[in-house]
C-alpha positions as CSV (number, residue, x, y, z in Angstrom):
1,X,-63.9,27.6,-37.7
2,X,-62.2,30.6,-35.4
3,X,-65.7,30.3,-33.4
4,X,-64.8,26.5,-32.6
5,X,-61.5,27.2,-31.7
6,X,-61.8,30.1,-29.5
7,X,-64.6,28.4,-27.8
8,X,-62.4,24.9,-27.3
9,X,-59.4,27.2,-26.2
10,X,-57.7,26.7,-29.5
11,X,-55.7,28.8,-31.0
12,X,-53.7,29.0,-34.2
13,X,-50.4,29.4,-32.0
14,X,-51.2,26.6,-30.0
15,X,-48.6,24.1,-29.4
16,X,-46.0,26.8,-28.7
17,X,-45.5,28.2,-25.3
18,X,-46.3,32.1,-26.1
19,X,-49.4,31.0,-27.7
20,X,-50.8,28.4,-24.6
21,X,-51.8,29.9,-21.8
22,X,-53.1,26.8,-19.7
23,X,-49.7,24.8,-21.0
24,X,-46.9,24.5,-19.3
25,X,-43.6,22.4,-21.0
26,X,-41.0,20.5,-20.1
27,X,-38.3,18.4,-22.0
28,X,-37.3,14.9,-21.0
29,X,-34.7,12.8,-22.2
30,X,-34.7,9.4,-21.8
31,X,-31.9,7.1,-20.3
32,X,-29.8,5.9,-23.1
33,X,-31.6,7.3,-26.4
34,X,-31.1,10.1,-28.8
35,X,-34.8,11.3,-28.6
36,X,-35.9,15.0,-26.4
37,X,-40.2,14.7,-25.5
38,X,-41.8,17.3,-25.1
39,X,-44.2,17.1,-22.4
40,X,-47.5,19.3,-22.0
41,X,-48.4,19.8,-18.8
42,X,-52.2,21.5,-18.2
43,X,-52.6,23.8,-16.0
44,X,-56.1,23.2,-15.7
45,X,-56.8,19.3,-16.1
46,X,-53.2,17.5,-14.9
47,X,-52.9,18.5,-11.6
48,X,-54.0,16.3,-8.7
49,X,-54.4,17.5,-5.3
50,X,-51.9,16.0,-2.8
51,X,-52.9,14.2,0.6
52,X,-52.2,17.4,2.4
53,X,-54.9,19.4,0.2
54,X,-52.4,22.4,0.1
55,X,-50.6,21.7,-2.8
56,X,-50.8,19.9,-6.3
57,X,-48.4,17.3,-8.1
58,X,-48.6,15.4,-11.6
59,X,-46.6,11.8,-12.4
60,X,-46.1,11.6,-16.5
61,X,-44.0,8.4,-17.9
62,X,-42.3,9.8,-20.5
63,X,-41.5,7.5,-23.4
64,X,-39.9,8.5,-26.8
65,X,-42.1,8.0,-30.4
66,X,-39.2,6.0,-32.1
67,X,-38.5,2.4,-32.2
68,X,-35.3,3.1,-31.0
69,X,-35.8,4.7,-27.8
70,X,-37.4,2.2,-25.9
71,X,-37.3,3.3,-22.4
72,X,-39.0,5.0,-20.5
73,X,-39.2,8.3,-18.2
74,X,-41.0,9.1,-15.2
75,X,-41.3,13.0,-14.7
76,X,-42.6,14.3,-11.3
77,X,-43.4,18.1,-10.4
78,X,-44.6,19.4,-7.2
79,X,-46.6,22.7,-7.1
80,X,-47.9,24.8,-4.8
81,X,-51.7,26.1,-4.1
82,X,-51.0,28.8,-5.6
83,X,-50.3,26.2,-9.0
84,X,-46.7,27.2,-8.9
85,X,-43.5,24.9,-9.6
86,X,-42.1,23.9,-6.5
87,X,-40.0,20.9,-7.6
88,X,-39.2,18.7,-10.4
89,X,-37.8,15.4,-10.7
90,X,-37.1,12.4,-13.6
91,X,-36.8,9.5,-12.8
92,X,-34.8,7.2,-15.6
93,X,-33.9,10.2,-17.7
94,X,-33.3,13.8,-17.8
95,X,-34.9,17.2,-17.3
96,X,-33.5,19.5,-20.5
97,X,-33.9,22.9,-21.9
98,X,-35.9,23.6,-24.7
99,X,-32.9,25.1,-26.7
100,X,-31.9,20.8,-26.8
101,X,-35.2,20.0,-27.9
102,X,-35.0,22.2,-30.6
103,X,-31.1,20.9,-31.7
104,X,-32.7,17.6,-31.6
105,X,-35.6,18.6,-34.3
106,X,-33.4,20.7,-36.1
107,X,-30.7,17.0,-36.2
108,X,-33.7,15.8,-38.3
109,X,-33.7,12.4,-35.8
110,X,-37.4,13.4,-35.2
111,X,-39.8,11.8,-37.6
């Protein structure tokens, strides 16, 4: 089982920053609910090449798991081409640190 894993990039830490090296995360809160996402960003797959063909950008609509948070986010980030963050935006929501993510989880509101 190790075999599969190293060969799909898994690892037994994945899913945690330290442990993801092609991951990059971001925490979103939606607009009038309760709920942090956390968002995975690839490094590898995500990014999209803008018109200029210099830099990259991804677009992720955000949207929480429970049936109370019904709206949605829009998160946009801007890198350069060298694949690092230049800019990030939400749009109906708002960016958070990780720290509130893991106060939301630890409120036990996450199911």
């Amino acid at each position: 089982m190790e075999f599969l894993k190293k060969l799909f990039g898994g690892s037994s830490t994945s899913g945690t920053s330290g442990g993801d090296r092609n991951g990059m995360y971001f925490y979103v809160k939606p607009r009038g609910c309760d709920e942090v996402v956390r968002v995975r960003i690839d490094m590898n797959n995500d990014l999209s090449l803008a018109d200029s063909g210099n830099d990259y950008f991804v677009i992720k609509t955000v949207r929480g798991t429970s049936y109370k948070c019904t709206r949605s986010a829009e998160l946009h980030l801007q890198f350069g081409g060298d694949r690092r963050l230049r800019n990030s935006e939400v749009s109906g929501g708002d960016l958070v640190k990780k720290e509130d993510y893991d106060a939301w989880l630890a409120s036990g509101q996450a199911s």
